[in-house]
GUVEX-577297 format. One line per 8 residues: their letters; for each residue x, y, z of C-alpha. Coordinates in steps of 0.02 Angstrom, whole numbers, plus 32768, in hexadecimal, padded with zeros to 4 digits. Example, Ala and Ser with C-alpha at 12.3 -4.5 7.8 and 13.67 -1.06 7.14 Angstrom:
% residues 2
AS = 8267,7F1F,8186; 82AC,7FCB,8165
END
This chain:
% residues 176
XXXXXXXX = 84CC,7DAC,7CCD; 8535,7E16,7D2C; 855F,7DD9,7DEF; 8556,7E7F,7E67; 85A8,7E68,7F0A; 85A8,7EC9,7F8F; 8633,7EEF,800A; 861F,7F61,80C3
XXXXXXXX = 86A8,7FEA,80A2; 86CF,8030,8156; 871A,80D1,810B; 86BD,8171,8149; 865C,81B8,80A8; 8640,8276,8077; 858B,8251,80B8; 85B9,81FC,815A
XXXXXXXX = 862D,82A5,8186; 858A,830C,8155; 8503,82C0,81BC; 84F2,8244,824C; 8467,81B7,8252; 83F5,8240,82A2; 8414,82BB,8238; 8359,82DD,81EB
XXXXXXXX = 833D,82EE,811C; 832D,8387,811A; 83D9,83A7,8166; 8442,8355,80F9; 84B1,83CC,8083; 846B,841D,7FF5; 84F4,8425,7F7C; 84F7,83BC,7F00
XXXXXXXX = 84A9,8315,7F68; 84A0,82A5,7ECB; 8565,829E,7F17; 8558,824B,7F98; 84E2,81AA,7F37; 8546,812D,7EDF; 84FC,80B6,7E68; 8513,7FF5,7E97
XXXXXXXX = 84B6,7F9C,7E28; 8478,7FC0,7D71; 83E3,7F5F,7D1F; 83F5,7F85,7C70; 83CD,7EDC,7C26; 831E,7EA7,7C16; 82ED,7DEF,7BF6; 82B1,7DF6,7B47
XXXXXXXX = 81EF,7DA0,7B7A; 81F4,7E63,7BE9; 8222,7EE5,7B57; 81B2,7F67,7B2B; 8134,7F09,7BBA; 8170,7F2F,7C59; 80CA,7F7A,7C8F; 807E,7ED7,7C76
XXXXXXXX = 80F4,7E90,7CF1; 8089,7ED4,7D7B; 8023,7E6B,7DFA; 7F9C,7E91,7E5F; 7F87,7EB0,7F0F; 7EE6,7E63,7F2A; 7EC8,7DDF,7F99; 7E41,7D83,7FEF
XXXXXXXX = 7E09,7DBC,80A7; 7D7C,7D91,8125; 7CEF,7E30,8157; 7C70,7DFF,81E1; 7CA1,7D2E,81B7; 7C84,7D58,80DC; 7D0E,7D51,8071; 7D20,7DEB,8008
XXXXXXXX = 7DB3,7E38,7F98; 7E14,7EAE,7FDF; 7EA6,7F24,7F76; 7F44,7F3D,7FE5; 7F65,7FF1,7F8F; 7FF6,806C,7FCF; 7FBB,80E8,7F63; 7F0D,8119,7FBE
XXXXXXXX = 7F17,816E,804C; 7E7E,813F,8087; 7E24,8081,8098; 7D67,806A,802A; 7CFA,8023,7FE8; 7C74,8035,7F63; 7BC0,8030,7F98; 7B8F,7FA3,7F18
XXXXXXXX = 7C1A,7F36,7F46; 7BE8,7F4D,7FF8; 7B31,7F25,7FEA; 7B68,7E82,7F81; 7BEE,7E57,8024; 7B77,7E94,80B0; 7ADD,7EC6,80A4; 7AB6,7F01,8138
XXXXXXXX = 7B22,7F7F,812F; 7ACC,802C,8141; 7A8C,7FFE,81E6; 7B3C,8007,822B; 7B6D,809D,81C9; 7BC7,8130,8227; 7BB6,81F0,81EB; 7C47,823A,8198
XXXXXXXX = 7C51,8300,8197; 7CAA,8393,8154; 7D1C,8307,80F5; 7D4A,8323,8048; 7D9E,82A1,7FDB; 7DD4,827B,7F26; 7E2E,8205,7EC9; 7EAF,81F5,7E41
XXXXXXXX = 7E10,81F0,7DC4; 7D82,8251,7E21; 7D2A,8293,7EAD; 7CF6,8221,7F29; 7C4C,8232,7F9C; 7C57,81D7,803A; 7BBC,8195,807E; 7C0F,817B,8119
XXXXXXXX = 7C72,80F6,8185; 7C5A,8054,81AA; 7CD0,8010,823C; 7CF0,7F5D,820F; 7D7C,7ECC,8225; 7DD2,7E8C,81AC; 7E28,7DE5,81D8; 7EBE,7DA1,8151
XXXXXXXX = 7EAD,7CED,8177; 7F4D,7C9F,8172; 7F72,7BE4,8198; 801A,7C22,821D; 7F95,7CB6,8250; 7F1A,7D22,820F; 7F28,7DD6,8227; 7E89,7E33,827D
XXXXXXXX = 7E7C,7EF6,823D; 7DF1,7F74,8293; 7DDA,7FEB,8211; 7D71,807F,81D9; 7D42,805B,812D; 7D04,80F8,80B8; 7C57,80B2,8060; 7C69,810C,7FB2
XXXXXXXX = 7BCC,8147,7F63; 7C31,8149,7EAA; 7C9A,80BA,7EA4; 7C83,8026,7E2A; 7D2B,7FBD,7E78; 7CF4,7F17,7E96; 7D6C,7F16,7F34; 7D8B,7F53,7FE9
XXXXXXXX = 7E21,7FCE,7FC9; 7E8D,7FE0,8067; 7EE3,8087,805C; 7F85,80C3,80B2; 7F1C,80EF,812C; 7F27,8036,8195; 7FB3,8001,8136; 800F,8092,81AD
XXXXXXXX = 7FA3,8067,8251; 7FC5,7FC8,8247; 8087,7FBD,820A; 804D,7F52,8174; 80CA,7F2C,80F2; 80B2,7EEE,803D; 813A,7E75,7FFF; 8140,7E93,7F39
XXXXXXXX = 818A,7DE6,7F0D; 8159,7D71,7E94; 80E6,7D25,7F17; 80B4,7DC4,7F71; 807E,7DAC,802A; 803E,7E25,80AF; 80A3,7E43,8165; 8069,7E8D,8203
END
Protein backbone atom coordinates (compact mmCIF):
# COMPACT_ATOMS: atom_id res chain seq x y z
CA UNK A 1 0.00 0.00 0.00
CA UNK A 2 0.96 3.31 -0.79
CA UNK A 3 2.41 5.63 2.36
CA UNK A 4 0.83 9.39 1.97
CA UNK A 5 2.61 11.96 3.92
CA UNK A 6 1.81 15.10 4.50
CA UNK A 7 4.03 18.15 4.71
CA UNK A 8 2.78 22.15 5.93
CA UNK A 9 3.94 24.18 2.78
CA UNK A 10 4.13 27.89 4.07
CA UNK A 11 3.94 29.23 0.46
CA UNK A 12 0.86 31.59 -0.06
CA UNK A 13 -1.61 29.57 -2.50
CA UNK A 14 -3.87 31.05 -5.40
CA UNK A 15 -6.72 30.48 -2.74
CA UNK A 16 -5.01 32.05 0.23
CA UNK A 17 -4.45 35.48 -2.14
CA UNK A 18 -8.33 35.10 -2.99
CA UNK A 19 -9.96 34.87 0.36
CA UNK A 20 -9.04 35.33 4.03
CA UNK A 21 -10.22 32.86 6.90
CA UNK A 22 -13.44 35.06 7.05
CA UNK A 23 -14.09 35.23 3.80
CA UNK A 24 -17.77 33.45 3.63
CA UNK A 25 -18.58 30.48 0.80
CA UNK A 26 -20.25 32.27 -1.07
CA UNK A 27 -17.42 34.76 -1.66
CA UNK A 28 -14.90 32.78 -2.85
CA UNK A 29 -14.08 33.18 -6.78
CA UNK A 30 -16.16 31.71 -9.24
CA UNK A 31 -13.88 30.84 -11.98
CA UNK A 32 -12.98 27.74 -12.36
CA UNK A 33 -12.77 26.73 -8.25
CA UNK A 34 -12.02 23.00 -8.90
CA UNK A 35 -8.39 25.17 -9.19
CA UNK A 36 -7.77 25.94 -6.26
CA UNK A 37 -8.48 21.84 -4.71
CA UNK A 38 -5.63 19.58 -5.02
CA UNK A 39 -5.95 15.93 -4.61
CA UNK A 40 -3.74 14.34 -1.67
CA UNK A 41 -4.66 11.09 -1.40
CA UNK A 42 -6.22 8.52 -3.94
CA UNK A 43 -8.06 5.26 -2.77
CA UNK A 44 -8.21 3.28 -5.78
CA UNK A 45 -7.42 -0.13 -4.34
CA UNK A 46 -10.07 -2.03 -2.65
CA UNK A 47 -9.30 -5.07 -0.41
CA UNK A 48 -10.54 -7.87 -2.48
CA UNK A 49 -13.18 -9.33 0.69
CA UNK A 50 -14.78 -5.25 -0.30
CA UNK A 51 -15.26 -5.49 -4.29
CA UNK A 52 -18.45 -5.16 -5.75
CA UNK A 53 -19.75 -4.99 -1.70
CA UNK A 54 -18.91 -1.85 -0.43
CA UNK A 55 -22.52 -1.09 0.51
CA UNK A 56 -22.41 -3.91 2.79
CA UNK A 57 -19.56 -2.32 4.55
CA UNK A 58 -21.98 -0.09 6.34
CA UNK A 59 -22.76 -0.14 10.13
CA UNK A 60 -25.44 1.02 11.98
CA UNK A 61 -25.96 3.84 14.14
CA UNK A 62 -28.10 2.34 16.64
CA UNK A 63 -27.36 2.16 20.05
CA UNK A 64 -28.86 1.48 23.36
CA UNK A 65 -30.26 4.54 25.55
CA UNK A 66 -32.27 5.02 28.82
CA UNK A 67 -36.20 6.91 28.48
CA UNK A 68 -37.92 7.58 31.87
CA UNK A 69 -35.18 4.65 33.62
CA UNK A 70 -36.22 1.82 30.30
CA UNK A 71 -33.78 0.97 27.94
CA UNK A 72 -34.93 1.47 24.41
CA UNK A 73 -33.11 1.64 20.86
CA UNK A 74 -32.41 4.70 19.64
CA UNK A 75 -30.94 5.49 15.68
CA UNK A 76 -28.29 8.31 15.75
CA UNK A 77 -29.39 9.50 12.04
CA UNK A 78 -27.90 12.81 10.34
CA UNK A 79 -30.15 12.45 7.69
CA UNK A 80 -33.64 13.37 9.54
CA UNK A 81 -34.12 16.54 10.32
CA UNK A 82 -36.37 15.92 12.82
CA UNK A 83 -36.24 13.28 16.11
CA UNK A 84 -39.48 10.31 16.23
CA UNK A 85 -40.82 7.83 17.00
CA UNK A 86 -43.46 5.35 15.90
CA UNK A 87 -46.58 5.01 17.96
CA UNK A 88 -46.26 1.12 18.34
CA UNK A 89 -42.76 1.24 19.38
CA UNK A 90 -43.73 3.83 21.90
CA UNK A 91 -46.63 2.06 23.50
CA UNK A 92 -44.24 -1.17 23.75
CA UNK A 93 -41.35 1.45 25.58
CA UNK A 94 -43.92 3.56 27.56
CA UNK A 95 -47.12 3.10 27.85
CA UNK A 96 -48.25 5.76 29.40
CA UNK A 97 -47.48 7.83 26.92
CA UNK A 98 -50.58 9.74 25.56
CA UNK A 99 -51.18 11.21 28.86
CA UNK A 100 -48.09 13.33 28.44
CA UNK A 101 -48.65 14.06 24.83
CA UNK A 102 -48.32 17.78 23.63
CA UNK A 103 -50.40 19.20 20.48
CA UNK A 104 -48.55 19.75 17.38
CA UNK A 105 -50.18 22.26 14.75
CA UNK A 106 -49.98 23.62 11.34
CA UNK A 107 -46.75 21.15 11.02
CA UNK A 108 -46.31 19.25 7.96
CA UNK A 109 -43.71 16.53 7.53
CA UNK A 110 -42.53 13.74 5.16
CA UNK A 111 -39.92 11.44 4.75
CA UNK A 112 -37.58 10.01 2.18
CA UNK A 113 -40.44 7.21 1.66
CA UNK A 114 -43.80 8.93 2.70
CA UNK A 115 -45.86 11.30 4.40
CA UNK A 116 -45.67 11.38 7.90
CA UNK A 117 -48.75 12.30 10.47
CA UNK A 118 -47.61 13.51 13.73
CA UNK A 119 -49.73 12.79 16.58
CA UNK A 120 -47.91 15.19 18.46
CA UNK A 121 -44.87 15.70 20.94
CA UNK A 122 -43.79 14.06 23.67
CA UNK A 123 -40.95 16.03 25.71
CA UNK A 124 -38.79 13.33 27.15
CA UNK A 125 -34.97 12.67 28.30
CA UNK A 126 -32.94 10.61 26.85
CA UNK A 127 -29.85 9.66 28.98
CA UNK A 128 -26.67 7.72 26.93
CA UNK A 129 -25.31 5.94 29.87
CA UNK A 130 -21.74 5.82 29.68
CA UNK A 131 -19.37 4.26 32.32
CA UNK A 132 -16.85 7.95 32.16
CA UNK A 133 -20.51 9.76 31.92
CA UNK A 134 -23.73 9.45 30.51
CA UNK A 135 -25.11 12.10 28.44
CA UNK A 136 -28.72 13.59 29.56
CA UNK A 137 -30.77 15.02 26.28
CA UNK A 138 -34.33 17.02 26.84
CA UNK A 139 -35.91 16.49 23.70
CA UNK A 140 -39.17 16.90 21.81
CA UNK A 141 -39.79 13.68 20.24
CA UNK A 142 -42.42 13.58 17.06
CA UNK A 143 -44.92 10.42 17.97
CA UNK A 144 -45.56 9.12 14.32
CA UNK A 145 -48.93 7.78 13.60
CA UNK A 146 -47.29 5.70 10.33
CA UNK A 147 -44.11 4.44 11.32
CA UNK A 148 -43.26 0.70 11.69
CA UNK A 149 -39.26 1.49 12.91
CA UNK A 150 -38.71 -0.44 15.82
CA UNK A 151 -36.46 2.54 17.17
CA UNK A 152 -36.33 6.11 18.63
CA UNK A 153 -34.81 8.04 15.57
CA UNK A 154 -32.94 11.18 16.75
CA UNK A 155 -32.94 13.60 13.87
CA UNK A 156 -30.54 16.53 13.13
CA UNK A 157 -32.71 18.25 14.98
CA UNK A 158 -30.77 17.54 18.71
CA UNK A 159 -27.87 16.32 17.09
CA UNK A 160 -27.46 20.38 16.22
CA UNK A 161 -28.86 21.61 19.78
CA UNK A 162 -26.83 19.67 21.43
CA UNK A 163 -23.32 19.78 19.36
CA UNK A 164 -23.49 15.93 19.07
CA UNK A 165 -21.01 14.28 16.90
CA UNK A 166 -20.99 10.75 15.38
CA UNK A 167 -17.52 9.11 15.12
CA UNK A 168 -17.82 6.65 11.97
CA UNK A 169 -14.96 4.29 13.06
CA UNK A 170 -14.86 0.78 13.24
CA UNK A 171 -16.11 1.07 16.82
CA UNK A 172 -18.39 4.07 16.37
CA UNK A 173 -19.01 6.16 19.59
CA UNK A 174 -21.14 9.23 20.33
CA UNK A 175 -19.51 12.84 21.73
CA UNK A 176 -21.09 15.73 23.36
Amino acid sequence: MEEVQCTEDKEESDLDSAVSEDTPVEDYPNENITAFFEVTEVHTHLPEYTRGKGYTSGASCITSILINDIEARVNLDTGAFCTCVAKDYLQAILPGWKNHLLPIEGAQFSSASNNMYPLGILETNLVFPHPAGSVKMKTGIVVRNNCTSQHIILGNDYLNIYSSDINNHKNRYFTN
